[in-house]
N, C-alpha and C positions, 0 to 999 in steps of 0.2 A: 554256441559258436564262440572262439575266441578271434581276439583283434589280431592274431596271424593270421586269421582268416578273411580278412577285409581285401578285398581289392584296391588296386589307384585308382584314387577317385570317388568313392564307395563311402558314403556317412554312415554311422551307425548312433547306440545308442550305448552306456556305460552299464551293464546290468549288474554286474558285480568283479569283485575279486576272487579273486580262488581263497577259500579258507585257510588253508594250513601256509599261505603264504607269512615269512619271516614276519615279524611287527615291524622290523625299520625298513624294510621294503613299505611293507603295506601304506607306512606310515606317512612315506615317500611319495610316493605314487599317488595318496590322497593330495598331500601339499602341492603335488601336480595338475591336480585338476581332474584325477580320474576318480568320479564320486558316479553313484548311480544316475542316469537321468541325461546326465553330460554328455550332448553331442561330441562326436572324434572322428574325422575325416584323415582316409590314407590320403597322405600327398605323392608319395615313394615308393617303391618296393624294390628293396637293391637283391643284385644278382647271387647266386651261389648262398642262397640264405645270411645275405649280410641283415642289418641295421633294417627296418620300419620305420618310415619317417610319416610322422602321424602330427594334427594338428586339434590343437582343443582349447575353445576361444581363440585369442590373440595368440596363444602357446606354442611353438610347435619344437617337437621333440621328438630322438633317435631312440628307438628301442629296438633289442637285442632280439633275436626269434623267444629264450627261454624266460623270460620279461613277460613278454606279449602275448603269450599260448596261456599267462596266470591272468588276464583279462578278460572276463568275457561279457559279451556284447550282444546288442539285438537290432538287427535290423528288419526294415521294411518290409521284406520278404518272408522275417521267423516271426511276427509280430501278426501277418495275413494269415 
């Protein structure tokens, strides 16, 4: 499951990156706070496939649909 796939409202959990993502994305994205392990709550979900507004720790941050479908994530539900 990737974090485009998170609902509002909806925790999860960081399982990994997508491999063949760029290095300075990846590299990014780590400095961000998206490490394995790392809870990340949708706060948002904007209309017409806009922006992801997700939150991790104190953090919170706008990400793009093609950003957020290179995250993927486990929750509660993939985890039973």
């Amino acid at each position: 499951m990737t974090l485009w796939e998170l609902n509002k409202g909806e925790t999860a959990n960081v399982s990994h990156l997508w491999e063949h993502l760029d290095d300075s994305v990846s590299t990014r994205l780590v400095e961000m706070g998206f490490e394995t392990d790392q809870n990340i709550t949708c706060l948002r979900r904007s209309v017409f496939a806009g922006p992801l507004v997700i939150q991790i720790g104190d953090c919170v941050y706008s990400l793009e649909q093609k950003i957020a479908e290179q995250i993927f994530i486990s929750t509660q539900e993939t985890i039973s």
